[in-house]
Each structure stands twice: as C-alpha cells, then as structure tokens.
PDB file with SEQRES, HELIX, SHEET and CRYST1 records, atoms N, CA, C and O in Angstrom:
SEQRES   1 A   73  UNK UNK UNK UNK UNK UNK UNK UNK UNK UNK UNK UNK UNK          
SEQRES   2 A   73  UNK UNK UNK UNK UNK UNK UNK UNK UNK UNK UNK UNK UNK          
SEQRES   3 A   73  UNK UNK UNK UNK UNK UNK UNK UNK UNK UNK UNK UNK UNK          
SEQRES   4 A   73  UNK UNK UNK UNK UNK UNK UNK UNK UNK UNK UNK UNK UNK          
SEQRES   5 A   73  UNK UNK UNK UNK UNK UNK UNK UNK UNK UNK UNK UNK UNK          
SEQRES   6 A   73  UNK UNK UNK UNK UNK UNK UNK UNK                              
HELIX    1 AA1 UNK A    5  UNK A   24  1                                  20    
HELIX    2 AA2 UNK A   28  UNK A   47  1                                  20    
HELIX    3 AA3 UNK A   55  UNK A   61  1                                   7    
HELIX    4 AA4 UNK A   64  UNK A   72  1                                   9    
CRYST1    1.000    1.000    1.000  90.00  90.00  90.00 P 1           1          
ATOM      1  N   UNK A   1      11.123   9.880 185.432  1.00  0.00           N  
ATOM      2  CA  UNK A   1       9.708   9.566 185.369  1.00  0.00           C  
ATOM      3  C   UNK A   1       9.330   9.251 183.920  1.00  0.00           C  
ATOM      4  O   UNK A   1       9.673   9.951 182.968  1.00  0.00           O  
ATOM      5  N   UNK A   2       8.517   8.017 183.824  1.00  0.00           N  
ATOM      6  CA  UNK A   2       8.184   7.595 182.531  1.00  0.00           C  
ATOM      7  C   UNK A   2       6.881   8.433 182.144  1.00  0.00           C  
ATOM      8  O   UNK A   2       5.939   8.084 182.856  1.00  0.00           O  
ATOM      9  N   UNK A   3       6.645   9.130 181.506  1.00  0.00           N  
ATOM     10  CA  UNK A   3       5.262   9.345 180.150  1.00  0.00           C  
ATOM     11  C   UNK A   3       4.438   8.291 180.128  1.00  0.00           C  
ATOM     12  O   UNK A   3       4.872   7.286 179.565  1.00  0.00           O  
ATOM     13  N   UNK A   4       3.173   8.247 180.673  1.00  0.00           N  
ATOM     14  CA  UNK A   4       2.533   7.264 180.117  1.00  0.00           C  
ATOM     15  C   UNK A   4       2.047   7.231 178.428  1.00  0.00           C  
ATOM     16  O   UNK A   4       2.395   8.240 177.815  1.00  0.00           O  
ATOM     17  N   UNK A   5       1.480   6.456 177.825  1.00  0.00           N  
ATOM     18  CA  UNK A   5       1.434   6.195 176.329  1.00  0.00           C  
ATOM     19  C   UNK A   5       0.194   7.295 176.610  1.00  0.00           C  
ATOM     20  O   UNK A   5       0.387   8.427 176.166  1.00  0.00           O  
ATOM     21  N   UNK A   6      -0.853   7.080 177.200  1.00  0.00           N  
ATOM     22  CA  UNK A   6      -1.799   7.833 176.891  1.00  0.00           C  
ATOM     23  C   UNK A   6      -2.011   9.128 177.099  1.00  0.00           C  
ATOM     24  O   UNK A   6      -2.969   9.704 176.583  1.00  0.00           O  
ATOM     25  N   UNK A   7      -0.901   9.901 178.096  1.00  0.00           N  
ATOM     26  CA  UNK A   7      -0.782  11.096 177.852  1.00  0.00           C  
ATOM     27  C   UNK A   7      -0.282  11.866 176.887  1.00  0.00           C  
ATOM     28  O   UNK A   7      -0.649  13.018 176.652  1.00  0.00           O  
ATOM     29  N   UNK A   8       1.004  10.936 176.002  1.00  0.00           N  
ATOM     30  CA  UNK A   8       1.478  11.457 175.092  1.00  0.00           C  
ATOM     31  C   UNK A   8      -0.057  11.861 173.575  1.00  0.00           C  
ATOM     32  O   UNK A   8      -0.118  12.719 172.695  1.00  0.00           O  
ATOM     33  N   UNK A   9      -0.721  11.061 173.865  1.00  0.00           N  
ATOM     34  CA  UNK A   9      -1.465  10.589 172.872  1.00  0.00           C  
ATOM     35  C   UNK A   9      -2.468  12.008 173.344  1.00  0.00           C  
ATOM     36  O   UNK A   9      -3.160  12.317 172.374  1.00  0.00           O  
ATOM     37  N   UNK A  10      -2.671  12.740 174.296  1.00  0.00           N  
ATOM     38  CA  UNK A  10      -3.483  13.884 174.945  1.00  0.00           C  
ATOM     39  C   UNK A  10      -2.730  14.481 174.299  1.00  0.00           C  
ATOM     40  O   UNK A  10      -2.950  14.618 173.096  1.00  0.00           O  
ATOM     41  N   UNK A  11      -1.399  15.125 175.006  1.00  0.00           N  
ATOM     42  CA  UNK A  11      -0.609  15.912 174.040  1.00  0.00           C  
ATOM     43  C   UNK A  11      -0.666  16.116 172.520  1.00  0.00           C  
ATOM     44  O   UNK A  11      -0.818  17.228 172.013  1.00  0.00           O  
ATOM     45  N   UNK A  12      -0.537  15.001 171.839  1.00  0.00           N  
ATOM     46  CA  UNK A  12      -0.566  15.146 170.971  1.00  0.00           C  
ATOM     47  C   UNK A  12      -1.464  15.311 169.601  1.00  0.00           C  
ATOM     48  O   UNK A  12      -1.204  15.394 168.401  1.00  0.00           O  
ATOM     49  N   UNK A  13      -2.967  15.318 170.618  1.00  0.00           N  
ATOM     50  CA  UNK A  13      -4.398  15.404 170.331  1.00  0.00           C  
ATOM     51  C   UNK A  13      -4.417  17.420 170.580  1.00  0.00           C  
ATOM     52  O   UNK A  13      -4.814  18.275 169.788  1.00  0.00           O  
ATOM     53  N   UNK A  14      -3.795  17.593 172.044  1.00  0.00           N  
ATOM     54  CA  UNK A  14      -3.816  18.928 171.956  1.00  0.00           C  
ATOM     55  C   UNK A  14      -3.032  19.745 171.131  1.00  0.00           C  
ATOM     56  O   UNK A  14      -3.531  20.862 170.996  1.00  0.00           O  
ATOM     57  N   UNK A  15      -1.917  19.566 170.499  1.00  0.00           N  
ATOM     58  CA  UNK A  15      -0.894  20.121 169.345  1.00  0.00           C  
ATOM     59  C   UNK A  15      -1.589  20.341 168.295  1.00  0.00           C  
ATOM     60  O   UNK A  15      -1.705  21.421 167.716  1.00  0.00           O  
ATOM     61  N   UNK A  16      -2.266  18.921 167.902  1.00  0.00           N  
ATOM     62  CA  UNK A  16      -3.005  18.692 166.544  1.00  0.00           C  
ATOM     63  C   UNK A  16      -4.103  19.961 166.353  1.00  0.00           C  
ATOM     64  O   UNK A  16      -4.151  20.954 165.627  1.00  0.00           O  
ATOM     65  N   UNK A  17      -4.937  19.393 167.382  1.00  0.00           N  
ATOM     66  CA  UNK A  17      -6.164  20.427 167.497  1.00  0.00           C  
ATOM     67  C   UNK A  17      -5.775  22.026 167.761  1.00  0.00           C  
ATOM     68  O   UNK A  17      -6.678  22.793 167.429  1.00  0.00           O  
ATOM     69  N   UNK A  18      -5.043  22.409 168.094  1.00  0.00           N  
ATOM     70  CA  UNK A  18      -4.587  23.898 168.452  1.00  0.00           C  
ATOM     71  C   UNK A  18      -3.706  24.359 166.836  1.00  0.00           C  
ATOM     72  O   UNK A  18      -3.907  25.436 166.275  1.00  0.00           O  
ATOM     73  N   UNK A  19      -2.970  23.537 166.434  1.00  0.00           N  
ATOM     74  CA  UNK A  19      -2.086  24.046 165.407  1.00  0.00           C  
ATOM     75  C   UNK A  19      -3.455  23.964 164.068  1.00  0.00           C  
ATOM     76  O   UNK A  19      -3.643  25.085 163.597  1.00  0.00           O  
ATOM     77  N   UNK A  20      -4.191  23.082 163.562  1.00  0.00           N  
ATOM     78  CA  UNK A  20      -5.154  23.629 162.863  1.00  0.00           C  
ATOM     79  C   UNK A  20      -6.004  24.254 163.129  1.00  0.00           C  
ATOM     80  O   UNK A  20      -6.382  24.923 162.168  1.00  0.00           O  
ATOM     81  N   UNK A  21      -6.593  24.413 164.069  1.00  0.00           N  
ATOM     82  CA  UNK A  21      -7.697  25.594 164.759  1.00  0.00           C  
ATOM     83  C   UNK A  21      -7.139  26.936 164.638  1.00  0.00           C  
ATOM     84  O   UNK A  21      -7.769  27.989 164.533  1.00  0.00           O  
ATOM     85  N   UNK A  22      -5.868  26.762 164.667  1.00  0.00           N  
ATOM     86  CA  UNK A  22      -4.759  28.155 164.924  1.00  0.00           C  
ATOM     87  C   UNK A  22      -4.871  28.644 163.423  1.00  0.00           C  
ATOM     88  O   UNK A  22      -5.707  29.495 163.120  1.00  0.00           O  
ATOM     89  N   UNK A  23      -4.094  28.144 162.576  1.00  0.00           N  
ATOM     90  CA  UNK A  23      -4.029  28.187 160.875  1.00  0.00           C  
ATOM     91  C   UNK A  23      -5.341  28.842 160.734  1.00  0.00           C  
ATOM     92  O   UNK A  23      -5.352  29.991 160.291  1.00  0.00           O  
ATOM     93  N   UNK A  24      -6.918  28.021 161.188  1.00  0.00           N  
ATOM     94  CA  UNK A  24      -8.089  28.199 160.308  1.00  0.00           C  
ATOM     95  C   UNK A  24      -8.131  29.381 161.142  1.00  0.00           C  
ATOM     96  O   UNK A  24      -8.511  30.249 160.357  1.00  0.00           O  
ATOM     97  N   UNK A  25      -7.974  29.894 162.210  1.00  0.00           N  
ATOM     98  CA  UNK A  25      -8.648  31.340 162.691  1.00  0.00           C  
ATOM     99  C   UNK A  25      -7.389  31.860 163.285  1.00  0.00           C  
ATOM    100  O   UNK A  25      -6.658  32.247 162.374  1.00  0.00           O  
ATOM    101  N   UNK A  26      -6.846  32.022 164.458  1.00  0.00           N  
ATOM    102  CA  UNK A  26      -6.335  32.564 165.251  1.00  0.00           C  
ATOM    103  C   UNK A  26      -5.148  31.689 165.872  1.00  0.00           C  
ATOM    104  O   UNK A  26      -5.238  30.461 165.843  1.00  0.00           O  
ATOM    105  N   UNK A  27      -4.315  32.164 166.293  1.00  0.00           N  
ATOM    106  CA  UNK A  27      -3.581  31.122 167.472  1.00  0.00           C  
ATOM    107  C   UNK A  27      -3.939  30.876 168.905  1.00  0.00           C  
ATOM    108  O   UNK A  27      -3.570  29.850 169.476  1.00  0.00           O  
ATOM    109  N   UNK A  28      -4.738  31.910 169.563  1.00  0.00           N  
ATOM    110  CA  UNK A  28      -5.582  31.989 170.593  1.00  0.00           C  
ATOM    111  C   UNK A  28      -6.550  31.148 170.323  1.00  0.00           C  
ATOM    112  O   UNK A  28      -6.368  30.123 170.980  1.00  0.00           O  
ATOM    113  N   UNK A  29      -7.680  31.072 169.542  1.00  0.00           N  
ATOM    114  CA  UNK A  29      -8.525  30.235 169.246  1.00  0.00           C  
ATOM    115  C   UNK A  29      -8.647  28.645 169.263  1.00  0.00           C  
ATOM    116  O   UNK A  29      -9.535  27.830 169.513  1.00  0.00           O  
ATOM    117  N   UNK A  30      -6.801  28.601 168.724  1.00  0.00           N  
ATOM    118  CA  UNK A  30      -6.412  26.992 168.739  1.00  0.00           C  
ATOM    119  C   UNK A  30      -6.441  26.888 170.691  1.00  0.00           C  
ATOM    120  O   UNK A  30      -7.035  26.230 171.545  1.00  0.00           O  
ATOM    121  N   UNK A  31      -5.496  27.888 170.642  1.00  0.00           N  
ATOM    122  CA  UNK A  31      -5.333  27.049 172.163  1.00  0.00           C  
ATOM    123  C   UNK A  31      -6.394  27.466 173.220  1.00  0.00           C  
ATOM    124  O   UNK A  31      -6.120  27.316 174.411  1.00  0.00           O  
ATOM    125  N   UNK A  32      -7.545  27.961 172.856  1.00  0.00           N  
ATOM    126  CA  UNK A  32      -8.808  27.708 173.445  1.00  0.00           C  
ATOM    127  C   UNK A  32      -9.523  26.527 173.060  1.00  0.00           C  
ATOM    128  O   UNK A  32     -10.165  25.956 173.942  1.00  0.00           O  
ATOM    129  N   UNK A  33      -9.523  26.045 171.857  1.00  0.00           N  
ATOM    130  CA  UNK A  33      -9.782  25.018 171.385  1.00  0.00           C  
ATOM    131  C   UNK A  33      -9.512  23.731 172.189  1.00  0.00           C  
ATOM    132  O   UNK A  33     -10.383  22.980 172.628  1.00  0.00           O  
ATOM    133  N   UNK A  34      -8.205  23.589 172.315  1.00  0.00           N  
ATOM    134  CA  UNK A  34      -7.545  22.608 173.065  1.00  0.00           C  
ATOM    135  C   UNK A  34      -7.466  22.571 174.133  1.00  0.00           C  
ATOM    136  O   UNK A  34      -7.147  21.486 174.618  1.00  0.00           O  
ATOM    137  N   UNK A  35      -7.671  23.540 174.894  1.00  0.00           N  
ATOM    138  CA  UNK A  35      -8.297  23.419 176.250  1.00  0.00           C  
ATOM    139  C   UNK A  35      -9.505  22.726 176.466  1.00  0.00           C  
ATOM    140  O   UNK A  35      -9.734  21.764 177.199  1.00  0.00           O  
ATOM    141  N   UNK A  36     -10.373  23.478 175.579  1.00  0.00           N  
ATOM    142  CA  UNK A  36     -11.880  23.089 175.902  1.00  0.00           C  
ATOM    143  C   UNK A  36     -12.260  21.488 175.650  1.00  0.00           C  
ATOM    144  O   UNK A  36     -12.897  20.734 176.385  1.00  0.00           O  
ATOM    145  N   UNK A  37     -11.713  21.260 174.495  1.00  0.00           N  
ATOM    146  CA  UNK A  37     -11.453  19.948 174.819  1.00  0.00           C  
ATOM    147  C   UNK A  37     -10.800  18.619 175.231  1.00  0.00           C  
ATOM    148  O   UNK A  37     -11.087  17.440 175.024  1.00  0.00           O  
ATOM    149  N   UNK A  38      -9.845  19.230 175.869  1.00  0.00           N  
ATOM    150  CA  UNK A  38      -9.629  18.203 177.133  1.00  0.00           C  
ATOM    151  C   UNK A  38     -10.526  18.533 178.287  1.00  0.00           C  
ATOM    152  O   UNK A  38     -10.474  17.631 179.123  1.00  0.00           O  
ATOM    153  N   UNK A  39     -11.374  19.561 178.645  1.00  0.00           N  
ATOM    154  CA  UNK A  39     -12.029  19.855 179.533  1.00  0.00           C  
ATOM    155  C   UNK A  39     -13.259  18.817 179.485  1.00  0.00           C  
ATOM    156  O   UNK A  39     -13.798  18.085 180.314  1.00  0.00           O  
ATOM    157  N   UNK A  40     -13.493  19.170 177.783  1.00  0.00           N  
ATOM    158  CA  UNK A  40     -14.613  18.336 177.777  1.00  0.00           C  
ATOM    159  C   UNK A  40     -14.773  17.150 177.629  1.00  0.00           C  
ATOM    160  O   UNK A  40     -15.918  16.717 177.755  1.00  0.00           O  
ATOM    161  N   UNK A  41     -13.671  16.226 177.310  1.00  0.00           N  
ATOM    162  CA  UNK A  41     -13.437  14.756 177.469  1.00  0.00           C  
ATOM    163  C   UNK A  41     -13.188  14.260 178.568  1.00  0.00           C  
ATOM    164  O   UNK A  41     -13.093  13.036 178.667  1.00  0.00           O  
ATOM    165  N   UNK A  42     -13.037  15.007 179.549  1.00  0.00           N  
ATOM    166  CA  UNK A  42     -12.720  14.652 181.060  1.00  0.00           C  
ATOM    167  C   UNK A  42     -14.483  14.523 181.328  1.00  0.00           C  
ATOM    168  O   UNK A  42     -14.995  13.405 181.266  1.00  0.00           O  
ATOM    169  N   UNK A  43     -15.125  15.444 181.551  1.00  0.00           N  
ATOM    170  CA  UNK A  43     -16.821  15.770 181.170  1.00  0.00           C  
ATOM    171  C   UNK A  43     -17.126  14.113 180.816  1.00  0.00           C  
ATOM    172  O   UNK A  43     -17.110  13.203 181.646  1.00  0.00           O  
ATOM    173  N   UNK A  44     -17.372  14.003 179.539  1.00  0.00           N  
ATOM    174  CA  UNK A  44     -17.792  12.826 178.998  1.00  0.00           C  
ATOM    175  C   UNK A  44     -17.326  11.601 179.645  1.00  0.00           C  
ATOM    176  O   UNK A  44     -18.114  10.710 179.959  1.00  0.00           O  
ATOM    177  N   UNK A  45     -15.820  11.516 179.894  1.00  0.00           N  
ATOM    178  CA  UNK A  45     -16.125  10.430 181.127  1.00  0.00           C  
ATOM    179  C   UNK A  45     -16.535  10.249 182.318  1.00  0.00           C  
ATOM    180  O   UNK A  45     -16.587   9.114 182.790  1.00  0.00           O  
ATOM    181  N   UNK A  46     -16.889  11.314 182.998  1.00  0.00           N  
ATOM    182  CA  UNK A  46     -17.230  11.239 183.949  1.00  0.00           C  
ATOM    183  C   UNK A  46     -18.752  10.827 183.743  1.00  0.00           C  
ATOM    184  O   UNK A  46     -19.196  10.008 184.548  1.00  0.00           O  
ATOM    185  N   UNK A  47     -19.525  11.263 182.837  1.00  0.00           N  
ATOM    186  CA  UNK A  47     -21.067  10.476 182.858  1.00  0.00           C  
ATOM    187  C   UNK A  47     -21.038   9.364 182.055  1.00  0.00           C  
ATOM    188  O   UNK A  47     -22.169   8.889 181.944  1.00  0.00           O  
ATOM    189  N   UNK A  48     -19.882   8.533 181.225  1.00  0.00           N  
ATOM    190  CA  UNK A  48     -20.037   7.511 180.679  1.00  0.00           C  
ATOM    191  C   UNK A  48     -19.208   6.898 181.143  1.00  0.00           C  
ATOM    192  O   UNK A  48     -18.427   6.249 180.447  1.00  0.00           O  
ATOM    193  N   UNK A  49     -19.145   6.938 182.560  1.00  0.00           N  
ATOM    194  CA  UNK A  49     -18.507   5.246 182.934  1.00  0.00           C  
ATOM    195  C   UNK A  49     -16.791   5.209 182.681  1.00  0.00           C  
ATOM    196  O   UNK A  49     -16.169   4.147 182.684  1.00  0.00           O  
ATOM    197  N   UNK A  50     -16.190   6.451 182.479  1.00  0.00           N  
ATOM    198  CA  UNK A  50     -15.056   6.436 182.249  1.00  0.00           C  
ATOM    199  C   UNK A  50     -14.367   6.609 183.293  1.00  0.00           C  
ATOM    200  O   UNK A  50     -14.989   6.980 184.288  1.00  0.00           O  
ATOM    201  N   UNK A  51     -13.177   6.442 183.388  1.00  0.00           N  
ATOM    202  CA  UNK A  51     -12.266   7.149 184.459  1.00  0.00           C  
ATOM    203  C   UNK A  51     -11.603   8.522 184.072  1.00  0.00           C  
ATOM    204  O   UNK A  51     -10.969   8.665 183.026  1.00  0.00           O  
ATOM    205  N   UNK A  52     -11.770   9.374 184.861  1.00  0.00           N  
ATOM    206  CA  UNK A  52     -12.039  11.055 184.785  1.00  0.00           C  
ATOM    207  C   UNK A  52     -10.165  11.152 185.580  1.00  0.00           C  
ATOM    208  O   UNK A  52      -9.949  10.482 186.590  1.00  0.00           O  
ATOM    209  N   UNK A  53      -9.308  11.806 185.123  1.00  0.00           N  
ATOM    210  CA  UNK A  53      -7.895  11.837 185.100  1.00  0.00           C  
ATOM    211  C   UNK A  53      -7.703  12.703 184.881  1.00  0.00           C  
ATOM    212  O   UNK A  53      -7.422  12.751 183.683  1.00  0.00           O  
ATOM    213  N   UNK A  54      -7.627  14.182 185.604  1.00  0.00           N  
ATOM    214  CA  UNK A  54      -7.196  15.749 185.422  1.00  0.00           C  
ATOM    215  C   UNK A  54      -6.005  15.530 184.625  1.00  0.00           C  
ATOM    216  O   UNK A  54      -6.211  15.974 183.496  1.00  0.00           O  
ATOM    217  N   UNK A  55      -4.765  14.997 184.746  1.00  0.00           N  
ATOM    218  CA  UNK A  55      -3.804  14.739 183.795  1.00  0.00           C  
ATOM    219  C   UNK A  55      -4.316  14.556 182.519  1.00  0.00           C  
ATOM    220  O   UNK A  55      -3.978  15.718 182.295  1.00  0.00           O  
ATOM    221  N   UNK A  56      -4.633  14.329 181.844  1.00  0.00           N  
ATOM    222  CA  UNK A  56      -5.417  13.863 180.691  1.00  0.00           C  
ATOM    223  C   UNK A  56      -5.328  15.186 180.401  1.00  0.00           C  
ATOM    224  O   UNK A  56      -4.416  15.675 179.735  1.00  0.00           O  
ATOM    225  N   UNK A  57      -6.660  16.064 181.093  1.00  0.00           N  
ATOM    226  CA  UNK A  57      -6.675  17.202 180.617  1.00  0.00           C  
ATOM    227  C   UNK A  57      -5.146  18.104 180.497  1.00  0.00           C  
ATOM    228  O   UNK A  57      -4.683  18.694 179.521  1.00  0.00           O  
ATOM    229  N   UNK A  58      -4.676  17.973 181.677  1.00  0.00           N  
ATOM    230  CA  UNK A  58      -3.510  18.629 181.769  1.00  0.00           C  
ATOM    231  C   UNK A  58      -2.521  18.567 180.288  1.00  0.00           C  
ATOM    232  O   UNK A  58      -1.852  19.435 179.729  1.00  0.00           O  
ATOM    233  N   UNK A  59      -2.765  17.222 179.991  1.00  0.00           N  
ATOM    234  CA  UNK A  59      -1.679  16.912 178.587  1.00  0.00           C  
ATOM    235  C   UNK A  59      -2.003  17.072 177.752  1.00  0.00           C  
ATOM    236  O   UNK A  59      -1.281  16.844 176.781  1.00  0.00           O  
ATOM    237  N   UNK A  60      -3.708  17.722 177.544  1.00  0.00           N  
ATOM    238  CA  UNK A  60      -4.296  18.066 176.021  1.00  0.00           C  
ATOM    239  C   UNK A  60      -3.934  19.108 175.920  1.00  0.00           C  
ATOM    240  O   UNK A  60      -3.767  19.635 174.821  1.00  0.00           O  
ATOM    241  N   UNK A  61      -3.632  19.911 177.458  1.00  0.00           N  
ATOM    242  CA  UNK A  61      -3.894  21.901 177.473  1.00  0.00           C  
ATOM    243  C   UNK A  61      -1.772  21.675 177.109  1.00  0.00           C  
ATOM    244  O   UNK A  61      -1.264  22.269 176.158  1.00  0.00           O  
ATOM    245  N   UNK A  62      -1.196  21.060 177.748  1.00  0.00           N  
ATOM    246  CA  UNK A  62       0.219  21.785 177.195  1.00  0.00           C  
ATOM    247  C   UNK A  62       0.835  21.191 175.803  1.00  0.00           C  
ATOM    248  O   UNK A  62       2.040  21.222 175.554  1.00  0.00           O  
ATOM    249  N   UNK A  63      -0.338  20.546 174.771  1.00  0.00           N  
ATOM    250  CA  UNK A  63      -0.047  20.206 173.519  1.00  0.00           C  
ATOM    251  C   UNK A  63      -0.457  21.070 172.945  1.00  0.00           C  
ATOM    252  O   UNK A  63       0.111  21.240 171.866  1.00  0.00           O  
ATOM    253  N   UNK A  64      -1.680  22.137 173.302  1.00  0.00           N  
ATOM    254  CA  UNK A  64      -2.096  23.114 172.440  1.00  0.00           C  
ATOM    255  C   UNK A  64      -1.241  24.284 172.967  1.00  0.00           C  
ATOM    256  O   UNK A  64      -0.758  25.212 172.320  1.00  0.00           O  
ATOM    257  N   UNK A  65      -1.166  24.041 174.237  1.00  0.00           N  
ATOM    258  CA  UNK A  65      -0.001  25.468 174.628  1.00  0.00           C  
ATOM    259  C   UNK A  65       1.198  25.496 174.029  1.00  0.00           C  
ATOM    260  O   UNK A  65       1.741  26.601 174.036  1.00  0.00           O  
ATOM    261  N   UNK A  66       2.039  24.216 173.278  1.00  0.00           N  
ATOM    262  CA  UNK A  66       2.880  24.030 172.406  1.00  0.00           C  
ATOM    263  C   UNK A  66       2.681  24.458 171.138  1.00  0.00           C  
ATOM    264  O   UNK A  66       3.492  25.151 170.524  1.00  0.00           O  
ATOM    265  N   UNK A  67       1.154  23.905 170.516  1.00  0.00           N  
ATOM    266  CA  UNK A  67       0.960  24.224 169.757  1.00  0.00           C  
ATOM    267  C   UNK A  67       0.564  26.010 169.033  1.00  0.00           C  
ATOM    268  O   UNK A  67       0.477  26.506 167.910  1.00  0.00           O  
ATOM    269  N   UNK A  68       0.384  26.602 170.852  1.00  0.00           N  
ATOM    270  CA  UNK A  68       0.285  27.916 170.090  1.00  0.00           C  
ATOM    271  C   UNK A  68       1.494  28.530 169.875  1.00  0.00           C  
ATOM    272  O   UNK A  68       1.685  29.253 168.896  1.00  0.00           O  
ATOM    273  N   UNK A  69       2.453  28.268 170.835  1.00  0.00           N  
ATOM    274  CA  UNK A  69       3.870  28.479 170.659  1.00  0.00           C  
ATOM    275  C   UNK A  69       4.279  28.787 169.102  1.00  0.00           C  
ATOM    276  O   UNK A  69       4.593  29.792 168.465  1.00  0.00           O  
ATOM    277  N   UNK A  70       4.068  27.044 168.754  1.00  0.00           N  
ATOM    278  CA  UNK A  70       4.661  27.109 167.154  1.00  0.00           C  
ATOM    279  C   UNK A  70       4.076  28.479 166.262  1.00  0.00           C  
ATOM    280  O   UNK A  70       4.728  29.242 165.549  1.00  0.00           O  
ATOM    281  N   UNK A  71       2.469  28.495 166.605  1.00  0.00           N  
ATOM    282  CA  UNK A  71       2.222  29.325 165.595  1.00  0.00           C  
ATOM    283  C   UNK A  71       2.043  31.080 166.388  1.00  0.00           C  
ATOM    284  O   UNK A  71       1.792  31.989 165.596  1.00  0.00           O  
ATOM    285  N   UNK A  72       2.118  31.277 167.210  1.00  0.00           N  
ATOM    286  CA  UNK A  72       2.321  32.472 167.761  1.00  0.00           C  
ATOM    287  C   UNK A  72       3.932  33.136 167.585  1.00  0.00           C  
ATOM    288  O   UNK A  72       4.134  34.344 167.453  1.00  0.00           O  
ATOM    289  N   UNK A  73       4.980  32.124 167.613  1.00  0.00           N  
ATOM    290  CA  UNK A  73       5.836  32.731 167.828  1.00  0.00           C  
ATOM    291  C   UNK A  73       6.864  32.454 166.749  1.00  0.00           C  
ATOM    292  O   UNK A  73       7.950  33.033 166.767  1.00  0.00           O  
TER     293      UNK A  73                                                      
END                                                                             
C-alpha cells in the first residue's frame, strides 16, 4: 500500500508539533497538542468547504504519538 503525499505531510505536521510542544512543556502536552490539532483541522474543513478525511486526523495523531515516543522515551 502506497502513503499518500498528504498524509505523510499530517504525520509530519504531527511529529513537528508534538516534539516542540513536548521540549516547551511536557511530552504529554505535545501529544495532546497534536491530537487536538488534527481534530481541529478536520473541524475547519468541514465548515469551509473542505473535504473532512478522518485519516488526516489519524496521521497527525501517530506523528505526535511518534513524536512523544522520541521525547518520552
């Protein structure tokens, strides 16, 4: 199974955002962070005309769940 480009690009929005959120406070914090927002970009398209793709979210939450990895463990 191929990766689409734009999930990698979720992922790697959720890593980003969780591994500095993590550093500035907590490692929990990051990967609440990165949840919440893929939650909430799913949100925003759905009232602006976007196409709303639970995957999306799915690939922001296991870039920050990676990302807490790195810094949790």
């Amino acid at each position: 199974m191929k990766l689409q480009h734009d999930k990698v690009l979720y992922l790697t929005a959720g890593l980003i955002l969780c591994l500095i959120a993590g550093v500035l406070t907590t490692p929990a914090m990051g990967l609440l962070l990165g949840v919440i927002a893929g939650i909430i970009k799913e949100i925003y398209d759905k009232y602006n005309n976007g196409t709303v793709d639970v995957l999306d979210s799915f690939a922001t939450t296991v870039g920050a769940l990676i990302g807490f990895y790195i810094l949790y463990f």
